[in-house]
C-alpha positions as CSV (number, residue, x, y, z in Angstrom):
1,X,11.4,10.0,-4.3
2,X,9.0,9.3,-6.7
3,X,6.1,6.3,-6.2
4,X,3.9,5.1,-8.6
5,X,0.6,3.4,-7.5
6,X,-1.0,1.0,-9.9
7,X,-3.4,-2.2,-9.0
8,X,-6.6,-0.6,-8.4
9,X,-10.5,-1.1,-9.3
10,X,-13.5,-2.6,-8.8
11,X,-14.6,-5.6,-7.3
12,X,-17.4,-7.5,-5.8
13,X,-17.4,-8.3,-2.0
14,X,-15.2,-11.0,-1.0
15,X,-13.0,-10.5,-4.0
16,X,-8.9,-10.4,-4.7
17,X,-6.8,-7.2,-5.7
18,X,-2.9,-6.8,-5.9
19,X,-2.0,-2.8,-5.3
20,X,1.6,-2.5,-6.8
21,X,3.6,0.5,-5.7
22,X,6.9,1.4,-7.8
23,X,10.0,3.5,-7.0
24,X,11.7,3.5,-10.0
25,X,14.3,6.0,-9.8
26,X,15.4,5.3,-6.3
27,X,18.8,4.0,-5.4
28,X,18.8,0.1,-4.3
29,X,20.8,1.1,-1.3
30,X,18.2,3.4,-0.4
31,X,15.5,1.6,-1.1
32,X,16.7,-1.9,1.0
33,X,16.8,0.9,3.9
34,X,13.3,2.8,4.1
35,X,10.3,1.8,5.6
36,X,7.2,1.0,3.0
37,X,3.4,1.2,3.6
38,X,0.1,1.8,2.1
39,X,-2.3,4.0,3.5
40,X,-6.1,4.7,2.2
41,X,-8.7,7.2,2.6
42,X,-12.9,6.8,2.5
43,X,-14.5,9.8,1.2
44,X,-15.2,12.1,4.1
45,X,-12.2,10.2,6.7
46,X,-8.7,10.5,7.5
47,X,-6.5,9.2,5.6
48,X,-5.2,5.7,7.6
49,X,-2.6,3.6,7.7
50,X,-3.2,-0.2,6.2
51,X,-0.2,-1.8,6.6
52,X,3.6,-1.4,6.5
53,X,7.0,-3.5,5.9
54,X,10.4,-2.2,7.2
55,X,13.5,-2.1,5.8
56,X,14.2,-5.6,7.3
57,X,10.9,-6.7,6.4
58,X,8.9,-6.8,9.7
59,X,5.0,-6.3,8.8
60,X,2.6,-4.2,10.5
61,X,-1.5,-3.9,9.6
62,X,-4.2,-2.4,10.8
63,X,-6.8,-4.8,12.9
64,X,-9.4,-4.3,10.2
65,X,-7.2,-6.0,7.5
66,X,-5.2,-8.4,9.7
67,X,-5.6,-11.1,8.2
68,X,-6.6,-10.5,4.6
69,X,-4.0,-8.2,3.6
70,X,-0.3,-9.3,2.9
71,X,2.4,-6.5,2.2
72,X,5.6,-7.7,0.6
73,X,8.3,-5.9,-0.9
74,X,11.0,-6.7,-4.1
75,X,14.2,-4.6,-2.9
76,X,15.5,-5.6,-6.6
77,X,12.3,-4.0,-8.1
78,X,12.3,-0.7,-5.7
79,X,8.8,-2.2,-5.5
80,X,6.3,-3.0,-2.7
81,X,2.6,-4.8,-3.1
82,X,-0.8,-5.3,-1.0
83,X,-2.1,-7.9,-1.9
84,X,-5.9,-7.7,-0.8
85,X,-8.3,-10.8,0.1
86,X,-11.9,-11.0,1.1
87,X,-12.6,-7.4,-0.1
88,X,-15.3,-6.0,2.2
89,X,-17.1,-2.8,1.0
90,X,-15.9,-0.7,3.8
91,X,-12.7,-1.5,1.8
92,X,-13.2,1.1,-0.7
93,X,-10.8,3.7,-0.3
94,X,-7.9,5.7,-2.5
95,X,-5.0,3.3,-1.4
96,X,-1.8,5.4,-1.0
97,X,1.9,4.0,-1.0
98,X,3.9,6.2,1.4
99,X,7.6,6.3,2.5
100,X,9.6,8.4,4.2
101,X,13.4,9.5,4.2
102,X,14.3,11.1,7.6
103,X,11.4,13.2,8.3
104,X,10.2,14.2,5.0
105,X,7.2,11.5,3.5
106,X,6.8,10.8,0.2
107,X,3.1,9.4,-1.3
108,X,2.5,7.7,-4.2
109,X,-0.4,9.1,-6.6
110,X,-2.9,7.1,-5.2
111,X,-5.2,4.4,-6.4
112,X,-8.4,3.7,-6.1
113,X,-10.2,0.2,-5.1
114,X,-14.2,0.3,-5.0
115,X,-16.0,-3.1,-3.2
116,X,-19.5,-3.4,-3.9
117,X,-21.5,-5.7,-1.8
């Protein structure tokens, strides 16, 4: 499975970005059926998990984003997006898109979003 990350930069505090995560070569019946997310990691953390959207399109985040992040997903596109609101700097992170088929994870390239305050 290949993902490709795109969407990311820089932006002042309290700012918008859209993260866009592509699968391009997957199978649409595939696709509809795996789990999406996007996970992120500071310099010098883990890497986290920010928010996911299952196959039937039940959303999940993380309680440090609840509320100004909305995952979707375009099954026609093999595509998944985070939109981000309200940027804070502890935002700044290398955003990662991430599925998994059976027990094996793919991760897109990552991307990185930078909030100064």
């Amino acid at each position: 499975v290949q993902l490709q990350a795109s969407g990311g930069g820089s932006v002042q505090a309290g700012g918008s970005l859209r993260l866009s995560c592509a699968a391009p070569g997957t199978i649409l019946s595939v696709f509809v059926s795996n789990d999406m997310g996007w996970y992120r990691q500071a310099p010098g953390k883990q890497r986290e998990l920010v928010a996911v959207i299952t196959s039937s399109g039940n959303t999940n985040y993380a309680d440090s984003v609840k509320g100004r992040f909305t995952i979707s997903r375009n099954n026609n596109k093999r595509a998944v997006s985070l939109q981000m609101n309200s940027l804070k700097p502890n935002d700044t992170a290398v955003y990662y898109c991430h599925t998994k088929r059976g027990l094996t994870p793919y991760w897109g390239q990552g991307t990185l979003v930078t909030v100064s305050s």
